[in-house]
Every structure is written in structure tokens, then in C-alpha cells.
C-alpha angles and dihedrals in degrees: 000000000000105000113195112194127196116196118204129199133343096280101072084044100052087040095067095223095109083067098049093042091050089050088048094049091052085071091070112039139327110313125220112174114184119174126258120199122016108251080066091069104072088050097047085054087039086060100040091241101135101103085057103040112049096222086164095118133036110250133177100215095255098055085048087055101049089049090062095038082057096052082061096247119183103233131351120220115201114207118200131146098196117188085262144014082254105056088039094058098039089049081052093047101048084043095058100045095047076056102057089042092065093048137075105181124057118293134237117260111253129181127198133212120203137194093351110207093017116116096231083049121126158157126253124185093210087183152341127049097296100129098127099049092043090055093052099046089044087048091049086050102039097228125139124255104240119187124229079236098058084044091053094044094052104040111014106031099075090037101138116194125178100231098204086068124049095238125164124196120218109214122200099045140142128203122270102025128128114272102216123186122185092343091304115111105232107166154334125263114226098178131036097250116069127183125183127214134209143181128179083353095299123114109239114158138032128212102198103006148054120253125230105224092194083051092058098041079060096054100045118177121001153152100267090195089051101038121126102246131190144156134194120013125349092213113009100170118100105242140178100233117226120234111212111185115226119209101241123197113274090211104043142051104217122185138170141223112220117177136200090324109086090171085066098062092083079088099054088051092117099061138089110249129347124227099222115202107196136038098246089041087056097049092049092035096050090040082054103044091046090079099055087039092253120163114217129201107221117212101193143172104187091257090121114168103196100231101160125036094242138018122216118186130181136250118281087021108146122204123203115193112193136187108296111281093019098108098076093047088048092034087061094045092054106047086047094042099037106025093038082220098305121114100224119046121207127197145154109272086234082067114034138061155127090271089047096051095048097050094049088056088047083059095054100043088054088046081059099034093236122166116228138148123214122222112188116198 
């Protein structure tokens, strides 16, 4: 057989179990993992996995289903371990059909395994005629074999929407965690039921939660059926970061702008520093960047969101923390005054670095008579 895998999020990762499962399904055909999501990709090189899963390109799930559903595959194993059973099969469930949707022939069947070793873990033919291999896997794991019916039935049937109103339920989640769409904080759950509300594209109310008005503002307009959407912590597991030493231009300083989207930085991981606008996108920027030995320069403004469990930063990173809703204004002012509205920004070594940046930006926040403190790490 040809077994594609797609390999979603850290947890499967830290948990050792995407190891074990790849090795088990060796046993059975040819194996090719490729990674589905982003937060996935720091664990995969944590773990020195990335001669097993292809994490070359950034993919939502779905679009790394359907890859391997083009190269003709025989069958396609998803492997999650969502926080709960719950999270874990509705994430299945919203996968699969994406998936469907983006398809005219008939699929390939996939099969996904979720929360391996939990007790609440299980196996779910999602389609195609693989009823014997699902119950075998499911039987070398001992997990037990769930239905998309009996998915549908707990978690979809009673969903109730108001229609005149564009409004999404999360399902899975606990009171008091982080509510993250599309990579922006917008908000904190206080019930375990959460409903989202939006009108004209825009999120604006909340069932089971408080919204963060600086954290829509941040959004701005979206799809809410299509959003990104996430609760808790992005990576929970403890982990020894490994550093992973990019080759950097001898002749230039390069540096690049990210704002407001800390998943994104994977691609500025050739550079030699980052200019992070946000408190969330700095922790997950710097966290990132550690392990290419990136220095970030953090623009702050004490409105920090934990969405991993800990945050590593390299040396010569420089953190400004500014009065509460100034990151966005200077943001703004840097990227047009520094960055001359490019997002990478070359220049002679002679020229360009850390020192220099940060005491450009120091210029622009006293032209605006803006407070701030610095923390170098």
C-alpha cells in the first residue's frame, strides 16, 4: 500500500505517538507524512522529525489531504491529539469535510487516529471501504473504533445557529482559556459552550466568553466558516528547544516586519533579527526564532494573551514595552519610517544592525512622546 500521513499539531508530536504510529503503519505499505497546520512545525524540528515529516511548505490539513489524495494514495491516516475527545473529532469532522468540498471525484479513504493512549482515544473511518484496516490499527493501539454518525449526533445534530446572523460554535472548550482566530487573540471563554457571532464579516458578539476589542480591531474582517480557530495553548508540552543555526549573508543585515501573525515567522527564518508588532506575535515569534538563533525586537503594550506554556528568546533580543494600545500606532510608524513599507529590510552590515534598529525605533517613539521601557535580553 501507499500510506500518506498528515500530522496535525505539536501534541502528537511531543507525545511520541507519531513515531510509534508511522513505524506501525510501515508494517502495512510504503509511508509519506507531510505536516498539516503551523504550530506543528517547531515540534516536528524539536524532535528532529523533519526527515520523516515533510514540513517544507505551509499547509492548512485539508490542502495536505487532498496532496496526497491527488498522488493517488491508498489510504490517508490523520493524526491529532486534540485536548479532548471532543476538540480532536470535531477538528476531524470540519477537516474532512473542507476536504470534500474541494474535491469532485471520490476520496481517498483517510482515517484518522486521535488522542492515542488516551482513554477517550479513538479511530474514525471518516470514508472509503477501510473497515478491516481501521479495526486492526484501532485493535494495535487500543483505541476504540468511533462513526462519523455517532460524531455528528454528539456534537453537530442540536447545533442550533440564528440564521439572520453568521454565527460559528467551538466546540471542546473550558472555561478561562484564550479564544485565538486566525492567530489574533480576540477574546476569553468563561463557560464551556462558545458561540461566535458575525455580522458583514466582522465578530461582534460573544455566547460564553468576553471579547477583546483591541484583539478585533486586530483581526479586522474575516470568513468566519473558514477562520482558523483555536483555544488553550497552542504547544503545552515542556520541551528543550532546538537551536538550528541558519547560514546569514556576510554582506547584508536583513530583517524583517511581522505583524500581528506570529505563525507566519517560519518564513523569515533566514534573516537576521525580526521586528515583532504585538505581545502574543512576540511570544510565539521569539519561541520560534530561538531555535534558528533569531533575535527579535519585541514592540509591546503589556496586553499579553499566554498562548504557549513557555517563551524562549535569543540573545540580543530587545523588548519595548509601551503604554496599553500603543503597538499598533508605532507599529505602523515603523514599519512606514524604517521599512519604507517593505517587509524585509536589506542593508550593508556596515550599516545595519540590532543597535542601530533599536535606536531608530527609540527615535520614533520620542517624536511621538510615547512611554516605553526596554528589556534586553
Amino acid at each position: 500500500m501507499r500510506i500518506g500521513v498528515v500530522v496535525h499539531g505539536p501534541n502528537i508530536i511531543d507525545s511520541g505517538y507519531v513515531v510509534k504510529i508511522i513505524d506501525l503503519l510501515k508494517e502495512f505499505g510504503e509511508v509519506f507524512c507531510r505536516l498539516g497546520g503551523t504550530m506543528g512545525r517547531t515540534a516536528v524540528i524539536d524532535n528532529f522529525l523533519e526527515d520523516t515529516i515533510d514540513i517544507s511548505r505551509k499547509l492548512v490539513p485539508s490542502d495536505s489531504i487532498r496532496l496526497f489524495h491527488d498522488d493517488n494514495v491508498d489510504v490517508i491516516f490523520l493524526l491529532n491529539y486534540g485536548k479532548s475527545h471532543v476538540t480532536g473529532q470535531v477538528f476531524g469532522y470540519k477537516v474532512v469535510n473542507h476536504f470534500l468540498d474541494k474535491i469532485e471525484d471520490s476520496p481517498t479513504p483517510i482515517i484518522q487516529i486521535e488522542r492515542p493512549g488516551e482513554e477517550d482515544g479513538s479511530v474514525i473511518l471518516w470514508t472509503g471501504d477501510c473497515v478491516d484496516l481501521t479495526s486492526e490499527i484501532a485493535s494495535r493501539l487500543n483505541l476504540k473504533i468511533v462513526t462519523p454518525e455517532e460524531i455528528y449526533n454528539e456534537h453537530f445534530k442540536e447545533d442550533d445557529v440564528d440564521n439572520a446572523k453568521k454565527e460559528r460554535i467551538v466546540h471542546g472548550v473550558s472555561p478561562d482559556e484564550n479564544i485565538m482566530v486566525n492567530s489574533v487573540v480576540i477574546g476569553k471563554s468563561n463557560s464551556d459552550k462558545l458561540t461566535l457571532i458575525a455580522e458583514n464579516g466582522y465578530i461582534v458578539d460573544i455566547k460564553g466568553g468576553v471579547l477583546k476589542e483591541h484583539g478585533l480591531e486586530k483581526l479586522g474582517k474575516i470568513d468566519l466558516d473558514n477562520a482558523i480557530i483555536k483555544t488553550g495553548l497552542l504547544r503545552k508540552a515542556k520541551v528543550t528547544p532546538r537551536i538550528i543555526n541558519a547560514e546569514h549573508s556576510s554582506d547584508l543585515f536583513k530583517i524583517a516586519f511581522l505583524d500581528h501573525a506570529g505563525e507566519d515567522v517560519y518564513k523569515y527564518k533566514d534573516v537576521d533579527a525580526v521586528v515583532t508588532i504585538g505581545d502574543d506575535t512576540t511570544l510565539i515569534s521569539s519561541d520560534i526564532l530561538y531555535r534558528f538563533n533569531i533575535p527579535i525586537i519585541g514592540i509591546t503594550d503589556g496586553d499579553l494573551d499566554k498562548v504557549v506554556e513557555d517563551g524562549f528568546k535569543a540573545d540580543k533580543s530587545v523588548i519595548f514595552e509601551l503604554e496599553s494600545g500603543h503597538d499598533d500606532i508605532v507599529g505602523g510608524e515603523i514599519f512606514n519610517e524604517i521599512f519604507k513599507g517593505n517587509f524585509i529590510l536589506e542593508l550593508p552590515n556596515s550599516k545595519g544592525n540590532i543597535s542601530d534598529i533599536k535606536n531608530s525605533i527609540i527615535e520614533i517613539l520620542n517624536n511621538i512622546n510615547c512611554k516605553y521601557n526596554i528589556k534586553d535580553i
